[in-house]
VOPAGU-2260 file (C-alpha; in pm, 1 decimal, decimal comma):
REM VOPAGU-2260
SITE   aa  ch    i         X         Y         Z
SITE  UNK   A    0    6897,3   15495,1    7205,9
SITE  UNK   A    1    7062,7   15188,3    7288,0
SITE  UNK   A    2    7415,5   15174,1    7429,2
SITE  UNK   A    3    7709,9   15093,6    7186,8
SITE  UNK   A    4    7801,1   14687,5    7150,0
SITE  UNK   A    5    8180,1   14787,6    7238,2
SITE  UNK   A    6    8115,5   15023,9    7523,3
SITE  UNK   A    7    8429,6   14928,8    7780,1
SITE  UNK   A    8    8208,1   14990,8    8084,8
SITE  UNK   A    9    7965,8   14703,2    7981,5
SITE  UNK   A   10    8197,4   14493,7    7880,4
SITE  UNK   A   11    8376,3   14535,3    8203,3
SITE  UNK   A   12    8066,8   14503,4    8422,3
SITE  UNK   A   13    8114,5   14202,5    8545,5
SITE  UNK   A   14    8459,4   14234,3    8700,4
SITE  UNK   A   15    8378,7   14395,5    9068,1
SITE  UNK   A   16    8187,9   14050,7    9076,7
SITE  UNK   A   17    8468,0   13812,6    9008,0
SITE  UNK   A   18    8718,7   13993,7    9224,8
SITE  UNK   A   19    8430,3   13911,9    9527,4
SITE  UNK   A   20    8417,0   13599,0    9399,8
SITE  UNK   A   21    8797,8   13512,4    9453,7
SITE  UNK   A   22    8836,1   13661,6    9777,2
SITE  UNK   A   23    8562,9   13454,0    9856,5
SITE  UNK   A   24    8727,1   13142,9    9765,8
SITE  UNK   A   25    9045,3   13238,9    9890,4
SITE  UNK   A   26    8894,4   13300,0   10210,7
SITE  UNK   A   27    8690,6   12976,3   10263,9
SITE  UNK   A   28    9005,6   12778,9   10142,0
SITE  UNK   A   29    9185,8   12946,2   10419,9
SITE  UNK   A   30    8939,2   12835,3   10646,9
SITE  UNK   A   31    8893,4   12480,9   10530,3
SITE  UNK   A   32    9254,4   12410,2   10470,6
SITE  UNK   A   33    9385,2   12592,5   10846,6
SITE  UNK   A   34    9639,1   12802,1   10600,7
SITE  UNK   A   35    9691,4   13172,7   10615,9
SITE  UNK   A   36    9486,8   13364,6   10347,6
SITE  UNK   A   37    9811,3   13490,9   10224,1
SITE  UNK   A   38    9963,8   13151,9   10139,1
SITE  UNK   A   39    9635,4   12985,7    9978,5
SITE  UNK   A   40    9609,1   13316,0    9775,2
SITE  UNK   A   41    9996,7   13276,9    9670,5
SITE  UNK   A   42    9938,0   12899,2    9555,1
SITE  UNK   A   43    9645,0   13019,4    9362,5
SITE  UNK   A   44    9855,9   13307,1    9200,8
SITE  UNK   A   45   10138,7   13075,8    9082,3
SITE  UNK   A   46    9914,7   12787,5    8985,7
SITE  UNK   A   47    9704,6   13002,8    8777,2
SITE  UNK   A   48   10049,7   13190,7    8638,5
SITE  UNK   A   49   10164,1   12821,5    8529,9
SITE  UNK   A   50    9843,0   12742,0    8407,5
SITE  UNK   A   51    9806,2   13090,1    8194,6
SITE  UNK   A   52   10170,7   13048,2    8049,2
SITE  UNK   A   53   10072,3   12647,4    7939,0
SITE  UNK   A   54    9766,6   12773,8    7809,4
SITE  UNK   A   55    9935,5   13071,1    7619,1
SITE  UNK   A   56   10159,0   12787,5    7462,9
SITE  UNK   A   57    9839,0   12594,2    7352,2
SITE  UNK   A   58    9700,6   12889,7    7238,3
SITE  UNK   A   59    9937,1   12991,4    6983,1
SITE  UNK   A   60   10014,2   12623,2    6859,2
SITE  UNK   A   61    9642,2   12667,6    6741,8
SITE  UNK   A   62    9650,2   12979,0    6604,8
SITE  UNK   A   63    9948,2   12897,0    6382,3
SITE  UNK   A   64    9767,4   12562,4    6284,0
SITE  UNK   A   65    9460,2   12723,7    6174,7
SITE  UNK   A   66    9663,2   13042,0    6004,2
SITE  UNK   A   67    9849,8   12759,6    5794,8
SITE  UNK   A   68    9520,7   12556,4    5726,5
SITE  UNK   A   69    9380,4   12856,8    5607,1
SITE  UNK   A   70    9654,3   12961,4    5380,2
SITE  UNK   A   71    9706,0   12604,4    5194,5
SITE  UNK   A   72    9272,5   12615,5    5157,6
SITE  UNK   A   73    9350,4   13017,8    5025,1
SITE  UNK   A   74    9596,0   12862,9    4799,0
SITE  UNK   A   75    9405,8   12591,4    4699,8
SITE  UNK   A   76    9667,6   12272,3    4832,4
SITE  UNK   A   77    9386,6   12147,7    5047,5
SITE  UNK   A   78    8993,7   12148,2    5024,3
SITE  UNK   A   79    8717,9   12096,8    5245,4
């Protein structure tokens, strides 16, 4: 029987991996900038935060442009 297509623990399966991952970047830019783990992996926190929120911005600028380009082509204002 094969497994579900939603089943949360394969979906998830790859997460153990990317938390590795990061520490392992964190780590080597520790060691090939000469800063403290701590402060490369605070940079990296609030440059990703500021990159997530700008996204997130992005993000719903495009969903509102496609939910309006969808509703003048439902209504019939614009065709493709």
């Amino acid at each position: 029987m094969r497994p579900p297509v939603l089943d949360p623990h394969r979906m998830l399966a790859w997460t153990p991996a990317l938390g590795q991952a990061l520490r392992a970047a964190v780590r080597w830019g520790a060691h090939h900038t000469g800063l403290p783990t701590i402060l490369v992996a605070a940079i990296a926190f609030v440059v990703s935060w500021r990159l997530f929120r700008r996204s997130l911005r992005f993000v719903v600028e495009v969903v509102v442009a496609v939910a309006l380009l969808a509703v003048a082509t439902r209504f019939g204002w614009i065709t493709w």
